[in-house]
C-alpha positions, 0 to 999 in steps of 0.5 A: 500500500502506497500509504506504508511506504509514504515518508509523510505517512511515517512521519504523520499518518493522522491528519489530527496528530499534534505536533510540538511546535514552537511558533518563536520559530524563525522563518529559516528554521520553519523552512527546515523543519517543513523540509524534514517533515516531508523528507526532503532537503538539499543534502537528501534532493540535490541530486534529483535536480542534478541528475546524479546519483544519491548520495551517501553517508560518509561515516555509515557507507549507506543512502543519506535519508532524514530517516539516516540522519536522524535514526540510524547514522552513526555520525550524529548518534551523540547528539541523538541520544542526548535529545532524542530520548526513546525516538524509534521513528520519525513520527516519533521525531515530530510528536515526542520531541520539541522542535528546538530539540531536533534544530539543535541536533542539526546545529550540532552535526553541521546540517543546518545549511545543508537542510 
C-alpha cells in the first residue's frame, strides 16, 4: 500500500496528530523543519535536480535519508541520544520531541545549511 511506504505517512499518518511546535520559530528554521517533515532537503534532493546519483553517508557507507540522519547514522548518534530520548521513528521525531530539540541536533552535526 502506497500509504506504508509514504515518508509523510511515517512521519504523520493522522491528519489530527499534534505536533510540538514552537511558533518563536524563525522563518529559516520553519523552512527546515517543513523540509524534514516531508523528507526532503538539499543534502537528501540535490541530486534529483542534478541528475546524479544519491548520495551517501560518509561515516555509515549507506543512502543519506532524514530517516539516516536522524535514526540510524552513526555520525550524529551523540547528539541523538542526548535529545532524542526513546525516538524509534520519525513520527516519533515530530510528536515526542520539541522542535528546538531536533534544530539543535542539526546545529550540532553541521546540517543546518545543508537542510
Amino acid at each position: 500500500d502506497f500509504c506504508d511506504t509514504s515518508k509523510l505517512y511515517s512521519i504523520q499518518n493522522k491528519v489530527n496528530i499534534p505536533l510540538i511546535y514552537n511558533f518563536n520559530l524563525k522563518r529559516s528554521e520553519q523552512v527546515i523543519i517543513s523540509r524534514i517533515r516531508i523528507g526532503h532537503s538539499k543534502l537528501t534532493h540535490t541530486y534529483l535536480l542534478k541528475g546524479g546519483q544519491q548520495p551517501d553517508c560518509i561515516f555509515c557507507d549507506c543512502p543519506m535519508t532524514l530517516y539516516h540522519i536522524f535514526l540510524e547514522c552513526s555520525d550524529t548518534f551523540p547528539a541523538r541520544n542526548l535529545l532524542l530520548n526513546n525516538v524509534q521513528s520519525m513520527q516519533d521525531l515530530f510528536t515526542k520531541v520539541i522542535i528546538n530539540d531536533i534544530l539543535q541536533i542539526l546545529q550540532e552535526c553541521d546540517f543546518n545549511n545543508k537542510i
